[in-house]
MINUGU-363771 format. One record per residue (C-alpha): x, z, y; residue number from 1; residue in three letters. Coordinates in Angstrom, 2 decimals. Example, Ala and Ser with C-alpha at 12.3 -4.5 7.8 and 13.67 -1.06 7.14 Angstrom:
REM MINUGU-363771
x->12.30; z->7.80; y->-4.50; resi->1; resn->ALA
x->13.67; z->7.14; y->-1.06; resi->2; resn->SER
***
This chain:
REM MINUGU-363771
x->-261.86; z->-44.06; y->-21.39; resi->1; resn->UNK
x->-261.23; z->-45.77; y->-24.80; resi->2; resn->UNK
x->-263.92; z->-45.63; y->-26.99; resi->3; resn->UNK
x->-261.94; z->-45.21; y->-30.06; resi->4; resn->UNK
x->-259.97; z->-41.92; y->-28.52; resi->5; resn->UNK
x->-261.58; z->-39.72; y->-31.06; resi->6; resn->UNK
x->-260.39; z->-41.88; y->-34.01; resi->7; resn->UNK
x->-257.06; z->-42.14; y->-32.85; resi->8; resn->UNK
x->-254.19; z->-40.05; y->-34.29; resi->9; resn->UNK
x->-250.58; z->-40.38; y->-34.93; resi->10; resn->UNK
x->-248.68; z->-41.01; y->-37.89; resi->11; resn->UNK
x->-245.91; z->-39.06; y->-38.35; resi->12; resn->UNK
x->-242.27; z->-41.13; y->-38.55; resi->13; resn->UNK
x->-241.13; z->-39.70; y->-41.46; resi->14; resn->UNK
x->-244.10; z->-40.11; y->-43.46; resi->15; resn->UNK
x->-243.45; z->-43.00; y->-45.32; resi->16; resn->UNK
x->-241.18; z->-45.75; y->-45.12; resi->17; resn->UNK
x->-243.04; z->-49.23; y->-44.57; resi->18; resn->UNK
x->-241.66; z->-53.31; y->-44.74; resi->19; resn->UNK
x->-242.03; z->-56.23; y->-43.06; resi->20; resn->UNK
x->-243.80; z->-57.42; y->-45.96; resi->21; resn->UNK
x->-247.82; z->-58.22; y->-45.31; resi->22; resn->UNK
x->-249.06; z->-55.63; y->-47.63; resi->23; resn->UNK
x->-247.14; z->-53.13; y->-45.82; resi->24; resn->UNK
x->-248.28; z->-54.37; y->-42.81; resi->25; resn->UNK
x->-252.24; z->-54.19; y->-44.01; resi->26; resn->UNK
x->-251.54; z->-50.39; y->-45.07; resi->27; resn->UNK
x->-250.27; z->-49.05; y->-42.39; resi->28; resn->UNK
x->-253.24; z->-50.96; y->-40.01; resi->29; resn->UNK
x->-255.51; z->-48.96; y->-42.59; resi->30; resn->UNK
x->-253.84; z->-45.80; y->-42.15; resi->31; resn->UNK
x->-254.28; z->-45.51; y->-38.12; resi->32; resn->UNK
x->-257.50; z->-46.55; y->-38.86; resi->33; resn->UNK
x->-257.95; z->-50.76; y->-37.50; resi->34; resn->UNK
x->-260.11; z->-52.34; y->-39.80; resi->35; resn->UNK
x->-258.50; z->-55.50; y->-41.45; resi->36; resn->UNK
x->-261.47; z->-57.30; y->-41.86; resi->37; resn->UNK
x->-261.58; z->-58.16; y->-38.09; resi->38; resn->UNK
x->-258.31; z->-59.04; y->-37.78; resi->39; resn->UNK
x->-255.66; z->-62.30; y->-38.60; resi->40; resn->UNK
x->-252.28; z->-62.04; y->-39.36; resi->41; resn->UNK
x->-250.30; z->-65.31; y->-39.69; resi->42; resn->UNK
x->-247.28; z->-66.63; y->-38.41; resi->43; resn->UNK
x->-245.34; z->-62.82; y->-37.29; resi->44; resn->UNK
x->-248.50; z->-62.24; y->-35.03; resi->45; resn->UNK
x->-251.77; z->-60.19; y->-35.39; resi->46; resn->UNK
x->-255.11; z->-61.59; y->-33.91; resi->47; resn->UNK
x->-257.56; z->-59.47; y->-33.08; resi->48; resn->UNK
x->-261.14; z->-61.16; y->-34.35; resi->49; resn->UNK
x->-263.22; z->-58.33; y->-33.11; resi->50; resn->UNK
x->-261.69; z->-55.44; y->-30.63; resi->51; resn->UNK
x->-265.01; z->-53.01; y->-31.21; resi->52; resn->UNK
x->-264.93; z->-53.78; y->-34.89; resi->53; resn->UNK
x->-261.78; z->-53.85; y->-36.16; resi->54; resn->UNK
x->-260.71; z->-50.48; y->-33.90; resi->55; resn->UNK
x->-257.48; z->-51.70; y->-32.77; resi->56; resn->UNK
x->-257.67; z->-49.75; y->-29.17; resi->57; resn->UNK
x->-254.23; z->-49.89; y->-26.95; resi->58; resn->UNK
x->-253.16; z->-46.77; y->-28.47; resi->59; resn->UNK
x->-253.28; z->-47.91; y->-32.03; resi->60; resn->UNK
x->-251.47; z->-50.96; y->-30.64; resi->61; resn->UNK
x->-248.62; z->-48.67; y->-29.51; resi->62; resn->UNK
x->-248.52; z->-47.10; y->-32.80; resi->63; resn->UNK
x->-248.23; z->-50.41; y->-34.80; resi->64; resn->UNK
x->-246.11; z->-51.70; y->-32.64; resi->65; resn->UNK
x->-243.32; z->-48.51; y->-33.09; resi->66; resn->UNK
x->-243.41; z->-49.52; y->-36.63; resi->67; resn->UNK
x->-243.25; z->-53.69; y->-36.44; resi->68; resn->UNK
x->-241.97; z->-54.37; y->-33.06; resi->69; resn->UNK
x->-241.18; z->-58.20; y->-34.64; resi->70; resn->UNK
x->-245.13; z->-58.89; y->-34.56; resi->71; resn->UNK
x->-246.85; z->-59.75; y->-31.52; resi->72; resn->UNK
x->-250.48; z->-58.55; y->-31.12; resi->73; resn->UNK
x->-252.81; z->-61.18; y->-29.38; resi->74; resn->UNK
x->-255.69; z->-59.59; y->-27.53; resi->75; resn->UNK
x->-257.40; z->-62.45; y->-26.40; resi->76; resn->UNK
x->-261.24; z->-62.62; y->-25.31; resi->77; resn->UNK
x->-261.43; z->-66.21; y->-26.02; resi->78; resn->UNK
x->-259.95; z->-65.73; y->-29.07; resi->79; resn->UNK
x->-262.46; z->-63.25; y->-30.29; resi->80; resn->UNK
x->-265.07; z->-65.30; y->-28.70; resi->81; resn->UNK
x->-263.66; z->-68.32; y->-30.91; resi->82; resn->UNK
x->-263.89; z->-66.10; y->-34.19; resi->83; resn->UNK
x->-267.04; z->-64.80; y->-33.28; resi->84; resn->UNK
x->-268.98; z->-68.84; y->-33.49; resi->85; resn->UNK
x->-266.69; z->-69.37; y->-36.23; resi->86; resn->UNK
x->-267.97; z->-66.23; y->-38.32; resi->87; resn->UNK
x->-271.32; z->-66.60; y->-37.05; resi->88; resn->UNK
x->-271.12; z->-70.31; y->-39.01; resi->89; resn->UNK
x->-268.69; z->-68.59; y->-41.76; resi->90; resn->UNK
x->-270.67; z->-65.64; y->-42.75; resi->91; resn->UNK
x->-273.62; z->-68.27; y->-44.32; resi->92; resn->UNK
x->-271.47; z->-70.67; y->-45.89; resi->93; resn->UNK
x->-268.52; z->-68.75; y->-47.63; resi->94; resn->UNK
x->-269.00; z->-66.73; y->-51.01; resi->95; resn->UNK
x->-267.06; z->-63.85; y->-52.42; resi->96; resn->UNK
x->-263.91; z->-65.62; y->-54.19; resi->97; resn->UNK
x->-264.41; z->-68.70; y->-52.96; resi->98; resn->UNK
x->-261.12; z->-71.17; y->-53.03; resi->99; resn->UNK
x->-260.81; z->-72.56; y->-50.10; resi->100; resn->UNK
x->-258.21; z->-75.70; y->-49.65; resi->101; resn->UNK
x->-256.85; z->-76.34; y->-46.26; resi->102; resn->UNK
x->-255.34; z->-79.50; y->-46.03; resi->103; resn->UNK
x->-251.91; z->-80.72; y->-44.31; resi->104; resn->UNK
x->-253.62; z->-81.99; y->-40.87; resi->105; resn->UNK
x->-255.92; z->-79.28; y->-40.65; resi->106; resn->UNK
x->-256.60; z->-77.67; y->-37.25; resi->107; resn->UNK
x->-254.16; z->-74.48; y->-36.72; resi->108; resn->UNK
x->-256.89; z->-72.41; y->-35.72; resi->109; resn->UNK
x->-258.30; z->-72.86; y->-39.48; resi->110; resn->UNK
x->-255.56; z->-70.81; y->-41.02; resi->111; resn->UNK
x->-256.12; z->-67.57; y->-38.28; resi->112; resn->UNK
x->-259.85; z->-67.75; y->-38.33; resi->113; resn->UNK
x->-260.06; z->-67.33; y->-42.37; resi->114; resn->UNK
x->-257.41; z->-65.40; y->-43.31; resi->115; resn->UNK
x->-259.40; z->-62.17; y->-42.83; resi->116; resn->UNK
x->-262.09; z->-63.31; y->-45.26; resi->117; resn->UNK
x->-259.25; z->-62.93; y->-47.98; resi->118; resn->UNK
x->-259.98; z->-59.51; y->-47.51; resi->119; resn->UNK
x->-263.70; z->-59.77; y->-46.22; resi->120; resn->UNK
x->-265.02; z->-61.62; y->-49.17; resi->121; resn->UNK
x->-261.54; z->-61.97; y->-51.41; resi->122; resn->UNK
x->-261.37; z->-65.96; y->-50.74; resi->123; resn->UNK
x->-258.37; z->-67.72; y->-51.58; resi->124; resn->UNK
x->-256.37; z->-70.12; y->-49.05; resi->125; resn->UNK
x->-255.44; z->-73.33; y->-51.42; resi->126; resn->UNK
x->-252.54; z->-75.17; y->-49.63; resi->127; resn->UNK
x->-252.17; z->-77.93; y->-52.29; resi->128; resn->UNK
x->-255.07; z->-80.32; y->-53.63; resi->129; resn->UNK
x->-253.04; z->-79.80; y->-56.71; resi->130; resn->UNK
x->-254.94; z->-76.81; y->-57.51; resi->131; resn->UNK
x->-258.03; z->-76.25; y->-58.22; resi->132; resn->UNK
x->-260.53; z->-75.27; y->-55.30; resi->133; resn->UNK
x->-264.14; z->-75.09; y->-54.77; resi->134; resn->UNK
x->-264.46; z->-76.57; y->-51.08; resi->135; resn->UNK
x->-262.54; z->-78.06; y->-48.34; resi->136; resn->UNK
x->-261.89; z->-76.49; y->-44.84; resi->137; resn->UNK
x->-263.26; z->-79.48; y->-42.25; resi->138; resn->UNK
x->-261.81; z->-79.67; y->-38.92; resi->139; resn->UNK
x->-265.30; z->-80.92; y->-37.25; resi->140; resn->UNK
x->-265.70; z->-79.32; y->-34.33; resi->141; resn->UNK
x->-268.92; z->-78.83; y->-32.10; resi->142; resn->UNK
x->-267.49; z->-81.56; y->-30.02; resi->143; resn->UNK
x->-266.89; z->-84.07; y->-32.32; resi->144; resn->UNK
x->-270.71; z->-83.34; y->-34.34; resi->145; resn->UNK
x->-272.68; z->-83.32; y->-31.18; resi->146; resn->UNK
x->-270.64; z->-87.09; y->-30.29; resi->147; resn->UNK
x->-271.27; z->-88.61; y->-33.62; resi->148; resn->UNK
x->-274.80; z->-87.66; y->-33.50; resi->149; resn->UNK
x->-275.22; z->-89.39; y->-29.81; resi->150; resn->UNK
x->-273.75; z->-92.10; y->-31.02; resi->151; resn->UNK
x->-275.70; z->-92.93; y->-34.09; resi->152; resn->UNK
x->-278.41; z->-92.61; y->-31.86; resi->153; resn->UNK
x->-277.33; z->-94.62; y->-28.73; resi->154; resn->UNK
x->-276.34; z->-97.36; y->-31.66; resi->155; resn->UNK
x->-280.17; z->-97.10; y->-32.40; resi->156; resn->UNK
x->-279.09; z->-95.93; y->-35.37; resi->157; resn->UNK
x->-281.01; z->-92.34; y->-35.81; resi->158; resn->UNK
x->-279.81; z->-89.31; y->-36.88; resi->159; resn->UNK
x->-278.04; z->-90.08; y->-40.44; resi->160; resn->UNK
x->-278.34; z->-87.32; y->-43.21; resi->161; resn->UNK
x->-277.21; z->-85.58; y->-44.52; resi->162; resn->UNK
x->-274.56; z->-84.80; y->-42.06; resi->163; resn->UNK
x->-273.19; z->-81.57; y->-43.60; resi->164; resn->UNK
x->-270.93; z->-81.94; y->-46.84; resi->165; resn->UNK
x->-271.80; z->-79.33; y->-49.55; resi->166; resn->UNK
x->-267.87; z->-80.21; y->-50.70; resi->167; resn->UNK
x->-266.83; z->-78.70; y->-47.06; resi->168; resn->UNK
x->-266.93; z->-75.96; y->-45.33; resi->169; resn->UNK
x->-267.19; z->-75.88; y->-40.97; resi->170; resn->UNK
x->-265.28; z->-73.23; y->-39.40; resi->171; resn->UNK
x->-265.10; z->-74.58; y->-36.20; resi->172; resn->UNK
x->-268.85; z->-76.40; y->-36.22; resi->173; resn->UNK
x->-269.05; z->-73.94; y->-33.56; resi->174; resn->UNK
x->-265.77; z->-74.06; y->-31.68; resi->175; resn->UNK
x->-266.01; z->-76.19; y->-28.34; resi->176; resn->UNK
x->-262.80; z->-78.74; y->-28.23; resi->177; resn->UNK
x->-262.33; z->-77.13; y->-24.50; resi->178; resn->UNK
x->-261.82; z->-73.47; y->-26.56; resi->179; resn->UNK
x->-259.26; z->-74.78; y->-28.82; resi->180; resn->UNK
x->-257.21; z->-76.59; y->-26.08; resi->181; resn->UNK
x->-257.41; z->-73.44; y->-24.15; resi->182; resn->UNK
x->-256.21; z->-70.92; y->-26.70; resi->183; resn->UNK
x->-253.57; z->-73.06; y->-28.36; resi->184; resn->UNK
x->-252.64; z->-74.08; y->-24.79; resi->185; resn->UNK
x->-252.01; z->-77.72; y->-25.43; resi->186; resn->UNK
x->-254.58; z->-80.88; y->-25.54; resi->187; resn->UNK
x->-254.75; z->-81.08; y->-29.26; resi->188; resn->UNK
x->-258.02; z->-82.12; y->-29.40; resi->189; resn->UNK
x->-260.08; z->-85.01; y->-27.05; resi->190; resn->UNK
x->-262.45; z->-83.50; y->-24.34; resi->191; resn->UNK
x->-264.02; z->-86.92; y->-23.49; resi->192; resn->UNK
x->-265.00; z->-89.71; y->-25.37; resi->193; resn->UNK
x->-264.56; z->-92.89; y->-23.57; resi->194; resn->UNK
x->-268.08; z->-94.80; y->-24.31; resi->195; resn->UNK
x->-272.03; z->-94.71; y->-23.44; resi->196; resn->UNK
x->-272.41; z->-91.67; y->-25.33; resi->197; resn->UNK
x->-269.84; z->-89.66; y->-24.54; resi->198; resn->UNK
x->-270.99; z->-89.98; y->-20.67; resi->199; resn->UNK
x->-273.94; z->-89.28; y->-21.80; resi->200; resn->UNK
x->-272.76; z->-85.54; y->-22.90; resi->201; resn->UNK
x->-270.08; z->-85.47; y->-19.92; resi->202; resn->UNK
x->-273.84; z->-85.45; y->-17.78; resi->203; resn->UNK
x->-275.01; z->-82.86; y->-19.79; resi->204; resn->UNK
x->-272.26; z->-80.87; y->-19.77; resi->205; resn->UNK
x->-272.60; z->-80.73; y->-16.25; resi->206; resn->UNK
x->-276.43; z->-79.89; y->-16.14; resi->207; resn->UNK
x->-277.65; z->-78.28; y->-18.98; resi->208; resn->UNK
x->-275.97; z->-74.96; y->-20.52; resi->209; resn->UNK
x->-275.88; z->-74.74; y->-24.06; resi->210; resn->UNK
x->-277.19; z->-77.92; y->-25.19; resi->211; resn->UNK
x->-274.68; z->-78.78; y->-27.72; resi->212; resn->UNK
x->-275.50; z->-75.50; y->-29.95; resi->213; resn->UNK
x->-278.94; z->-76.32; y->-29.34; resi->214; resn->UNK
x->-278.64; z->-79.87; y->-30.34; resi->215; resn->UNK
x->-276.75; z->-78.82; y->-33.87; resi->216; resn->UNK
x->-279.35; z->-76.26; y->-34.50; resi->217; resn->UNK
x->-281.95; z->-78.75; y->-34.46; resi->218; resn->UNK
x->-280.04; z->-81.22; y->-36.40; resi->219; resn->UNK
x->-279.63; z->-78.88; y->-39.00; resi->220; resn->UNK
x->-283.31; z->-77.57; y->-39.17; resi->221; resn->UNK
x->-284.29; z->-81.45; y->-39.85; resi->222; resn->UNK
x->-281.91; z->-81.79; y->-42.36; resi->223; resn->UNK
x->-283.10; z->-78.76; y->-44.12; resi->224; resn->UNK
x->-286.49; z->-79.80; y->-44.08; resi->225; resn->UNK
x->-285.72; z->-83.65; y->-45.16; resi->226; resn->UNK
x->-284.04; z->-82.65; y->-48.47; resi->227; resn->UNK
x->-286.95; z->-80.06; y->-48.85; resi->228; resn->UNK
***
């Protein structure tokens, strides 16, 4: 049985007349009750960030979908597992009203995972270094951290602070390279890295569960603690 049954009712046809448009779009989502907040909507598709959350059960699905049958809703687990290590990075580092710029060669993912906090915490998405913004989106993932720090180290090099730019801000610190391929369904991003350290991880990978988020929390628990 769906959880949500008891919040789920319809919406009469002639109501109200709605648009294409995205505010239209956001008010009818309100009015069948999904919360926006856990949810993306970019390029003529809706993401779902958060099925429990953002109460957008089958049924409401059906009901959108009479109204916009030109947008496709994604229901994707790792999807929502994606947004969920990219808010649980997010929800420390962004402030209400924040101006966010995302730059031309910016990961695709970037756009979907914070266009909800336009509404969460009222950021704006700055396309153009033009205007003024207060950070940068970065498209570090967990992959590509966890490989610079073996290599400064395997260069004998150490651990190099501070490693986190107070000009950026990480949405996909906590996004594998492996989740990205898989959702976008193409190899945009390198899985291996062709030298002593990236065998290194490639033998981890294959031994010990977890280790990279380990790893980053550590890092970043030093690098607190140096500046203090």
């Amino acid at each position: 049985m769906d959880e949500n049954f008891l919040f789920d009712f319809d919406i009469s046809e002639d109501v109200e007349e709605f648009t294409d448009s995205k505010k239209d779009i956001l008010k009818f989502l309100k009015e069948i009750g999904v919360d926006t907040r856990f949810i993306s909507i970019y390029d003529n598709k809706i993401y779902i960030n958060n099925l429990r959350f953002s109460k957008f059960s089958k049924r409401r699905q059906s009901q959108f979908e009479s109204k916009f049958n030109t947008l496709k809703v994604i229901r994707s687990s790792l999807f929502q597992e994606i947004a969920t290590n990219a808010s649980r990075e997010l929800s420390d580092t962004i402030k209400p009203k924040m101006k966010i710029l995302i730059k031309e060669d910016a990961n695709p993912l970037i756009k979907i995972i914070l266009e909800p906090y336009t509404r969460k915490y009222g950021v704006e998405l700055i396309f153009s270094n033009e205007k003024d913004y207060d950070v940068i989106a970065s498209n570090q993932t967990l992959d590509m951290e966890i490989h610079s720090i073996c290599e400064d180290i395997f260069k004998g090099k150490g651990i190099k602070y501070p490693r986190f730019n107070q000009d950026y801000i990480y949405p996909l610190i906590k996004v594998t390279n492996k989740q990205i391929n898989d959702f976008l369904g193409e190899k945009l991003l390198e899985e291996k890295y062709d030298d002593v350290s990236g065998e290194f991880i490639e033998f981890l990978d294959d031994t010990v569960s977890q280790y990279k988020f380990n790893i980053l929390k550590s890092v970043r628990y030093l690098e607190e603690n140096s500046i203090k």
